[in-house]
Every structure is written in C-alpha cells, then in structure tokens.
C-alpha positions, 0 to 999 in steps of 0.5 A: 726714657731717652730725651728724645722719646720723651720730647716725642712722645709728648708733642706730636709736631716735635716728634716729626721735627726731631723724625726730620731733622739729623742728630747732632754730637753732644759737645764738650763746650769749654766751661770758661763764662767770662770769655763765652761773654766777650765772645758774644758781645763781639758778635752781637749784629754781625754775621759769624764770619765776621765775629770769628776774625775780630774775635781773634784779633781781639784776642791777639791783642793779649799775651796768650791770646788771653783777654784777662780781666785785669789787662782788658780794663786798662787796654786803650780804645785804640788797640781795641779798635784796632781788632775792628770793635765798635766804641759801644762794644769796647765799653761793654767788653770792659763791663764784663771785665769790670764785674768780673774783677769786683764779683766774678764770672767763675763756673764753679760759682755759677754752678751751684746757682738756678738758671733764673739765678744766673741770669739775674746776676749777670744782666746787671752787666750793661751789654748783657741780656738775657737772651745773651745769658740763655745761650750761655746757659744752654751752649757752655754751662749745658743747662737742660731745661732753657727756653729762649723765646728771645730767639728770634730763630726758635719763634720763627721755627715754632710760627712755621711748626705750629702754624701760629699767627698771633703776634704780640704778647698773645703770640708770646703766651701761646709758644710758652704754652707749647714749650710747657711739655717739653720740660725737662728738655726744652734746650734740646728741643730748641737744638732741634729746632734750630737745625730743622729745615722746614720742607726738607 
C-alpha cells in the first residue's frame, strides 16, 4: 500500500488534507549533516530570505565555499560577522565545528544510529535542539517515521485540522494520540501538513 493510502485510510481528516493538498516531488536532499547544521543555526529567528544571504556570505568566506571544520574554529569574530552573524550564532557555528572535529558529524555514522539515537547525540551540542535535529532527520537524512510536535506550524495545522482547544501538555498529549496511527509515515504526513492551506 502506497504511504499515501495508508495515511488515509487511517484518519479520515488527513485523508481529506492529503485529497486537498497538491503533491510534491521526493527530493535528492545533499546527505552532508554538518553543513545542514550550520545552516540551521544561521537561520534560527530570521526569516528564510534573510538566511539565504548570510548563509552565502557565510560561506564565501572559505576557500570553496566550504566552511570546513578545522577553518571554522579559528576564523576570527570579525570575519564571521562580517557574513551578518550575530556573537551568539557564531559561538554555536563553532560548537558544531568543535564537535565535529573531537566526534564527527559523518552520514554514514549517523546512518546506522535510530532517530532517538541521533538526536541524543547531537543536542549535547549547545545551539542544537531537537527540533533542529528533527528537520535533519526528516529533510537530509529522510527518516520516514518523525514527529516534530515542536513545530509550531504542525501544531497549528493540526489545532485547525482536528479543531483542538487544549492547550498545555494536554494539547501535547492529544497531538500525540493523533499522530499514533499515522506510524510509519508521520514525516509524510507532516509534509502534508505543512503544505495544506486550510479553506483552500
């Protein structure tokens, strides 16, 4: 059975959410975890447009366009704000480099590690939550089965879906009981989610 049918077959809401709402190519998302990291705390608080062009001068700053992790860790404060970071960014770009060098970021090792896995090793990393580590999951590492109640968008969208008014950890515990069946392809319904316009 397709994803999709599955998902719909199994809530009657996210099937008319996934009737609603126009597919989307699967993407051949670069496998490289390290830069995806840098990437997100760049654009941690701002808005994407924003991000894009201190990202790239960001990377401009490096031969290659390359922020290597050995060449992160001893750029000086002024060059990096040079790219528009913030102080408190550029000390969590070098934590991700820092860790990098002293325990890796490499795919193939986080491959073989389970999502909870992964996120317990790479939120020790200060500037990286779980949330940051969930988008990895599900947008670089295309992990099928990934829940981002963090997401403030999934919350919305599923208080407007499912016509919820808890709030609190109550509200917490009821998307969590919705999400139950969508297993094993809650990334995909999040996708979906994300991309539904309601009244559309």
């Amino acid at each position: 059975m397709l994803p999709e049918n599955y998902l719909a077959a199994s809530d009657p809401i996210l099937s008319k959410i996934i009737e609603n709402t126009p597919t989307f190519k699967k993407t051949d998302w670069n496998q490289d975890v390290y830069l995806a990291l840098l990437e997100s705390i760049v654009s941690q608080q701002i808005s994407v447009k924003a991000a894009d062009s201190i990202f790239a001068r960001f990377r401009a700053l490096f031969p290659e366009q390359y922020p290597h992790a050995e060449l992160l860790v001893v750029a000086t404060d002024e060059q990096l704000r040079s790219a528009g970071l913030s102080s408190q960014k550029i000390n969590y770009l070098r934590n991700v480099a820092t860790f990098a060098l002293e325990k890796g970021i490499d795919y193939d090792h986080l491959e073989a590690l389970g999502d909870e896995e992964i996120i317990a090793y790479l939120t020790p990393i200060k500037g990286v939550g779980r949330w940051t580590v969930e988008m990895l999951l599900m947008f670089v590492m295309e992990r099928p089965d990934v829940f981002p109640i963090d997401d403030l968008v999934i919350r919305q969208k599923m208080i407007k879906a499912y016509e919820l008014t808890q709030t609190g950890r109550d509200l917490y515990k009821t998307l969590h009981q919705i999400a139950e069946p969508w297993r094993p392809h809650r990334t995909l319904a999040c996708r979906y989610l994300w991309r539904w316009q309601p009244g559309v």
